[in-house]
NUVO-697782 format. One line per 2 residues: their letters; for each residue x, y, z of N, C-alpha, C. Coordinates in Angstrom, 3 decimals. Atoms other than C-alpha are relative to their C-alpha. Layout:
A> X:Y:Z:X:Y:Z:X:Y:Z ~ ...
***
This chain:
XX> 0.303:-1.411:-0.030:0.611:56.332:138.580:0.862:0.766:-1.017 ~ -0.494:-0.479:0.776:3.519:57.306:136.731:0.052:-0.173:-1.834
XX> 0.650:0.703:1.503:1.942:55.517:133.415:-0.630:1.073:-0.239 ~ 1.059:-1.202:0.185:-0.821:57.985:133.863:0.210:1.371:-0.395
XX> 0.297:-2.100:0.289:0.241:61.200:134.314:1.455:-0.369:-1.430 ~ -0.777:-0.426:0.830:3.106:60.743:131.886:-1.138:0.009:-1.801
XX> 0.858:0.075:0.933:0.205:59.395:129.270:-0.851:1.255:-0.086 ~ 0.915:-1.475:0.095:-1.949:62.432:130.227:0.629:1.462:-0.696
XX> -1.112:-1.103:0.044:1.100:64.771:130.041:0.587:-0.026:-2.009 ~ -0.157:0.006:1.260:1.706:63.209:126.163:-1.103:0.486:-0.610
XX> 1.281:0.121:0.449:-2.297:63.244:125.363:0.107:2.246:-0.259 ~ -0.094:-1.040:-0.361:-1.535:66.897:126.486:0.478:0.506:-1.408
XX> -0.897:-0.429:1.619:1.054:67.464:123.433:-0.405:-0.845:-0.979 ~ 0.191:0.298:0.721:-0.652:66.440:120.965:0.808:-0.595:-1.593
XX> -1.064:0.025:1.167:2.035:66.501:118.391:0.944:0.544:0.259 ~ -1.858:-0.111:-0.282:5.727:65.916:119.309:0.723:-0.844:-0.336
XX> -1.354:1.349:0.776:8.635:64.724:117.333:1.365:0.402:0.645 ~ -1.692:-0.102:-0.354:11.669:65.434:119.693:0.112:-0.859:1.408
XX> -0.113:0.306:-1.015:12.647:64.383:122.790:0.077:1.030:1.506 ~ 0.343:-0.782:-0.896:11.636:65.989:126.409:0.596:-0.960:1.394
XX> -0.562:0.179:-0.906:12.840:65.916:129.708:-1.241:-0.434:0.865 ~ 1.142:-0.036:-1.498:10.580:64.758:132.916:1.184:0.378:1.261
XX> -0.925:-0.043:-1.105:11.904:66.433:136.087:-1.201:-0.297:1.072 ~ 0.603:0.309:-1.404:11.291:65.034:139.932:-0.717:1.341:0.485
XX> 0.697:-1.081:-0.350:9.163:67.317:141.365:0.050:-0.314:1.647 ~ -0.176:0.262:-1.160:9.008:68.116:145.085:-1.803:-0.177:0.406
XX> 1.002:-0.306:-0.230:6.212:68.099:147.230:-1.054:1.140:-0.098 ~ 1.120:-0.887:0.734:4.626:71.358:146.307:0.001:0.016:-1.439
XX> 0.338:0.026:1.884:4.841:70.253:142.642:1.791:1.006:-0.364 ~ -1.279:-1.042:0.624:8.178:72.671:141.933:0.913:-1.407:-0.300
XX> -1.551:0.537:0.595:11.064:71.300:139.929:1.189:-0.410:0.888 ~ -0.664:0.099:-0.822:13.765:69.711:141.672:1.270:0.152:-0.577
XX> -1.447:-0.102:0.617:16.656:70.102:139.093:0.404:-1.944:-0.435 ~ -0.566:1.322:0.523:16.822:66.150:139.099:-0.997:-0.523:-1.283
XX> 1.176:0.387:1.199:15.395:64.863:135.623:-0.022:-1.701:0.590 ~ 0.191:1.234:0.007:14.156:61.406:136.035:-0.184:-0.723:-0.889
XX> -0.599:0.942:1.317:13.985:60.212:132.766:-0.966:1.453:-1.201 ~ 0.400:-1.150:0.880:13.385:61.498:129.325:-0.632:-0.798:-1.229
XX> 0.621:0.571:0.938:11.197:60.258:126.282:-0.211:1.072:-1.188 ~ 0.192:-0.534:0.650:10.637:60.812:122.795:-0.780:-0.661:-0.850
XX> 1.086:0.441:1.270:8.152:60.002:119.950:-0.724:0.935:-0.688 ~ 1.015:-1.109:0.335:5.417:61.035:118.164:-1.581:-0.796:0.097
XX> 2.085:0.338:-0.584:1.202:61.502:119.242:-0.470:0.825:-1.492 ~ 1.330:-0.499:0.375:-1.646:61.797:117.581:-0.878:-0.548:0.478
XX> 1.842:0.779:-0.477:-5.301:61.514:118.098:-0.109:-1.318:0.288 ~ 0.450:1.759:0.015:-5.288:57.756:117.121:1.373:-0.435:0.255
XX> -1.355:0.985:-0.167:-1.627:56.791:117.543:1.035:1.277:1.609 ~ -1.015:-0.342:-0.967:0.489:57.547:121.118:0.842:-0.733:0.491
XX> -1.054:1.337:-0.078:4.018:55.481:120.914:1.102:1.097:0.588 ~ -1.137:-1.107:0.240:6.948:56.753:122.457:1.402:-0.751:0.834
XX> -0.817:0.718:-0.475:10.293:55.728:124.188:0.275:0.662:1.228 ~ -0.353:-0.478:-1.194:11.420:56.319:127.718:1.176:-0.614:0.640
XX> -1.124:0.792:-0.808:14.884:55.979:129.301:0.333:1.125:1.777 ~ -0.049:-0.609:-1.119:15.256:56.528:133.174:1.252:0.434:0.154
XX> -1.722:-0.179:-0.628:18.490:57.747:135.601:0.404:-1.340:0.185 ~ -1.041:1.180:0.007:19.444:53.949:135.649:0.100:-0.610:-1.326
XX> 0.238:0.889:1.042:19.195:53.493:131.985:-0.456:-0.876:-0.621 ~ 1.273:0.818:0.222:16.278:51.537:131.735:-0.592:0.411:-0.916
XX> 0.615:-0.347:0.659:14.803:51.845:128.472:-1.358:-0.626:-0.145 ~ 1.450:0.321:0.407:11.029:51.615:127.615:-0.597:0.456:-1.138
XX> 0.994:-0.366:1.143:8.687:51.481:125.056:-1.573:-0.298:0.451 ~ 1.406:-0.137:-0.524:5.092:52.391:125.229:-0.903:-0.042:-1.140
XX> 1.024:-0.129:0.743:2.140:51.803:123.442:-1.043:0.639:-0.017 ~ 1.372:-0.106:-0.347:-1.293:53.266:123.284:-0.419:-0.733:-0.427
XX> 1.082:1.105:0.487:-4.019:50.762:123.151:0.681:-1.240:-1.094 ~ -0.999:1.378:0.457:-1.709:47.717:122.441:-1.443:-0.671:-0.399
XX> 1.049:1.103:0.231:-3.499:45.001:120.715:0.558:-1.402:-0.051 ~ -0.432:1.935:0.085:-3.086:41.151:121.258:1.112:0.004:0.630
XX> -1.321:0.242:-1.035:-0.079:41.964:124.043:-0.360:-0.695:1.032 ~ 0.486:0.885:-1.285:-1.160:39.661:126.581:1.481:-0.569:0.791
XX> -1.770:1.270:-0.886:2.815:37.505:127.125:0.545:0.820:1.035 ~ -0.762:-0.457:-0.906:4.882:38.314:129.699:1.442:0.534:-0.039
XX> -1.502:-0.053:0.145:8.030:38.239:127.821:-0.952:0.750:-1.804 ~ 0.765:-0.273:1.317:7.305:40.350:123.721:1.446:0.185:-0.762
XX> -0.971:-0.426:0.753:9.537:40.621:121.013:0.160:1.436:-0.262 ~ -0.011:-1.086:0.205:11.096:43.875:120.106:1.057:-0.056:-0.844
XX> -1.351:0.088:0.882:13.256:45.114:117.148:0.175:1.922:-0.381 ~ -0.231:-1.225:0.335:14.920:48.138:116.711:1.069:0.168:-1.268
XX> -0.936:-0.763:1.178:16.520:50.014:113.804:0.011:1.214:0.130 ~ 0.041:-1.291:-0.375:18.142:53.225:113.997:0.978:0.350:-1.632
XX> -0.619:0.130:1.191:18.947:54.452:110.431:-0.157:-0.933:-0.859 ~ 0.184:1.049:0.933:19.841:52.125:107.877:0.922:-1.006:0.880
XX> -0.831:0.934:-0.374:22.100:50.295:110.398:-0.637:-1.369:0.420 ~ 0.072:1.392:-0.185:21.675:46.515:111.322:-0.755:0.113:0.972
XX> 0.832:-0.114:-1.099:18.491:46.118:113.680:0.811:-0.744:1.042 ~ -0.359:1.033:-0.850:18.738:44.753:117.075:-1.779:-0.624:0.143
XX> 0.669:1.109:-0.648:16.461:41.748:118.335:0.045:-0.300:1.272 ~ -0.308:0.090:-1.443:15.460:41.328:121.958:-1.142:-0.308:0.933
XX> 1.232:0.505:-0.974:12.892:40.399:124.557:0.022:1.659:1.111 ~ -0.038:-0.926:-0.895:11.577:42.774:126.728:-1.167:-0.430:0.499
XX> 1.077:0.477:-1.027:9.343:42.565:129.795:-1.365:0.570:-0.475 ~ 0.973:-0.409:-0.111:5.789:43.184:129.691:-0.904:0.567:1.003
XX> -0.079:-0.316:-1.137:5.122:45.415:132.728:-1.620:-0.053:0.181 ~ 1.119:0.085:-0.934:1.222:45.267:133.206:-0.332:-0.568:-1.169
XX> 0.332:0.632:1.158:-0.038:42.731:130.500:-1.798:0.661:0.402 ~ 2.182:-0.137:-0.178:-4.200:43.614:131.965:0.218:1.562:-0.225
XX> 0.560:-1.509:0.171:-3.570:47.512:131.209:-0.446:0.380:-1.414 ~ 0.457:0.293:1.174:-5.320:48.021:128.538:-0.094:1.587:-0.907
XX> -0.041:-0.899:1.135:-4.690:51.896:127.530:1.468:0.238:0.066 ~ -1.930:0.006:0.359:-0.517:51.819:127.983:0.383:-1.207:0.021
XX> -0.928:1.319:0.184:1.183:48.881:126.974:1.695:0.704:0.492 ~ -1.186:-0.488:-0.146:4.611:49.547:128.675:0.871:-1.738:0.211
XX> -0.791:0.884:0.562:7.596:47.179:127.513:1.282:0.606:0.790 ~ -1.764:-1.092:-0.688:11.090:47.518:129.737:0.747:-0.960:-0.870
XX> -0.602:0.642:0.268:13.925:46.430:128.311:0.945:-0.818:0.832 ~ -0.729:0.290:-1.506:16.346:44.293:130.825:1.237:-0.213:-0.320
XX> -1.525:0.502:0.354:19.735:43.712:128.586:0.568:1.290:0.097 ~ -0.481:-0.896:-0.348:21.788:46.671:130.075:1.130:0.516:-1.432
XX> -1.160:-0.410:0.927:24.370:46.096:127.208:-0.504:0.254:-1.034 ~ 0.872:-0.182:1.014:22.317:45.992:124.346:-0.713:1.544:-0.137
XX> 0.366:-1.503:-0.062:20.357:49.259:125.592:1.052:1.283:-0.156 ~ -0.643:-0.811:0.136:23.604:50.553:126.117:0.758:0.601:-1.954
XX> -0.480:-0.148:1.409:24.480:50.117:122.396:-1.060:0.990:-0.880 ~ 1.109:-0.674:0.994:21.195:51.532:121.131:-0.067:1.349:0.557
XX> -0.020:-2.231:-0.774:21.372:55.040:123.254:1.466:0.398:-0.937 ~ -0.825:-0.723:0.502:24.785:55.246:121.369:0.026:-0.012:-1.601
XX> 0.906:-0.220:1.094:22.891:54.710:118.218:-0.606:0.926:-0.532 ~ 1.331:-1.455:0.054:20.169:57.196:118.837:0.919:1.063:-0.177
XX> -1.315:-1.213:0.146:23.453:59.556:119.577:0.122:0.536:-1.658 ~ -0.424:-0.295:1.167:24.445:59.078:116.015:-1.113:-0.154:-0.896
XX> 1.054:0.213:1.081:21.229:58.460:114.358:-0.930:1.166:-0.255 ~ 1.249:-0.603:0.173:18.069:60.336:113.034:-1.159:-0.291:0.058
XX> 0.882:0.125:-0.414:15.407:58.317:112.746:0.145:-1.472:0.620 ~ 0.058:0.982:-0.817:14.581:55.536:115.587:-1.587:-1.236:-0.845
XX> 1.351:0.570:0.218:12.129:52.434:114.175:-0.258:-1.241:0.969 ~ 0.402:1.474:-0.714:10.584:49.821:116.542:-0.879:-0.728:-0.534
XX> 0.796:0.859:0.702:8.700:47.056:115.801:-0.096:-0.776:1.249 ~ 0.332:0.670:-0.558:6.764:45.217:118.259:-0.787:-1.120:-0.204
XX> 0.340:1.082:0.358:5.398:41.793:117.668:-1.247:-0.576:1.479 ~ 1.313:0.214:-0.960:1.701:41.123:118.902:-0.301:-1.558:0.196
XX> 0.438:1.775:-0.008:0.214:37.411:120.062:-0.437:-0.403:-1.286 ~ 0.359:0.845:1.338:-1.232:36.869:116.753:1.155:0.127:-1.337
XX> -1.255:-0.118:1.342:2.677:37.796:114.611:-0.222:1.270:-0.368 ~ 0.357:-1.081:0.486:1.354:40.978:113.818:1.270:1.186:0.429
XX> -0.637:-0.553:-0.201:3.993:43.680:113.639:-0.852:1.638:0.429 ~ 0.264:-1.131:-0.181:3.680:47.325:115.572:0.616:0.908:-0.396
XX> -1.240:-0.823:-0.145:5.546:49.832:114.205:-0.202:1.271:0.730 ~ 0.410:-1.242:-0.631:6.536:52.981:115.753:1.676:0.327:-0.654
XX> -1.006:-1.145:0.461:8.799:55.795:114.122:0.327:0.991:1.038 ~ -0.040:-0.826:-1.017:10.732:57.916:116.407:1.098:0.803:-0.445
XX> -1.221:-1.093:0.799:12.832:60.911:115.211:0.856:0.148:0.889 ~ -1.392:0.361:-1.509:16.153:61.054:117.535:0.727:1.756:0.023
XX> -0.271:-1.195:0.114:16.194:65.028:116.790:0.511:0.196:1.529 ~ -0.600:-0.269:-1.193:18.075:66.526:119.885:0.311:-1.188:1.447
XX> 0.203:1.112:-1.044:18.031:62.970:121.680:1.490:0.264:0.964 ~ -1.260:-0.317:-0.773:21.878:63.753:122.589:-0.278:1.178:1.258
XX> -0.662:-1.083:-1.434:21.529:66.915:124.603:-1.232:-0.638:0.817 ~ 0.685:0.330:-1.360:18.489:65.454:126.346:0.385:-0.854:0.290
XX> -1.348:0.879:-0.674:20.307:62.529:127.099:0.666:0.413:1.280 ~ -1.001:-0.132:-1.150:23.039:64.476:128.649:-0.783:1.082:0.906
XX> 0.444:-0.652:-1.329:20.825:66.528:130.917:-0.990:-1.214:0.757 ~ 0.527:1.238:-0.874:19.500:63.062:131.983:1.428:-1.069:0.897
XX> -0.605:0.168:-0.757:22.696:61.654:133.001:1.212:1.382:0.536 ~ -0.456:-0.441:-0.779:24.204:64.860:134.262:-0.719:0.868:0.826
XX> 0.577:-0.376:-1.562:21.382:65.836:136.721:0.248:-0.393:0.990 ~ 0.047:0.094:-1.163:21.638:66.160:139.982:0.274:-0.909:0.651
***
């Protein structure tokens, strides 16, 4: 469910290059002050890629309309800047969904190195690697990624 509406909620913004907050909402829909995680990328019409890190530091990457992701386990490579990529496996959380490809990452230390990356960086590049070798890229600008960050780990 939360694939959905966050996909609907991007489809929504058509064109965004910063990073945004998601807050918990209560039962009548109102704001609760706690953010639950925060993502950034950029949409268009034909391309919706973006990154998502929760309150336990769980980072994700998302695709629209992945092609040839079927594994269970996918390669992923990040570069932030001109600095030295990282290399890494990440899970493949619903391999049969076929309009979000969502990718978690599970090396806590590694993620932790690349959020203090994004800190100092500008632009974020991933590269995802499809069943047939085929590379995905996705560009992600890291404009204000710090202060949303810190209103993700100092909510509530």
């Amino acid at each position: 469910m939360k694939k959905v509406l966050l996909g609907l909620i991007l489809l929504n913004n058509l064109c965004f290059a910063h990073w945004l907050v998601m807050e918990k909402k209560d039962e009548f829909g109102d704001n609760t002050g706690i953010v639950e995680y925060i993502f950034g990328g950029t949409s268009s019409i034909n391309n919706l890629n973006y990154l998502s890190i929760d309150r336990e530091g769980k980072l994700k990457v998302t695709l629209y309309r992945p092609k040839f992701i079927t594994r269970k386990e996918v390669e992923i490579k990040f570069k932030i800047d001109n600095n030295n990529p990282y290399t890494l496996m990440a899970k493949n959380l619903d391999p049969s969904f076929e309009l979000l490809g969502m990718y978690e990452i599970d090396d806590e230390d590694i993620t932790k190195k690349i959020i203090e990356d994004f800190k100092k960086g500008n632009t974020a590049k991933v590269v995802i690697v499809d069943d047939n070798n085929n590379s995905n890229l996705i560009t992600i600008p890291l404009k204000n990624f710090s202060n949303t960050y810190n209103k993700l780990i100092n909510s509530k």
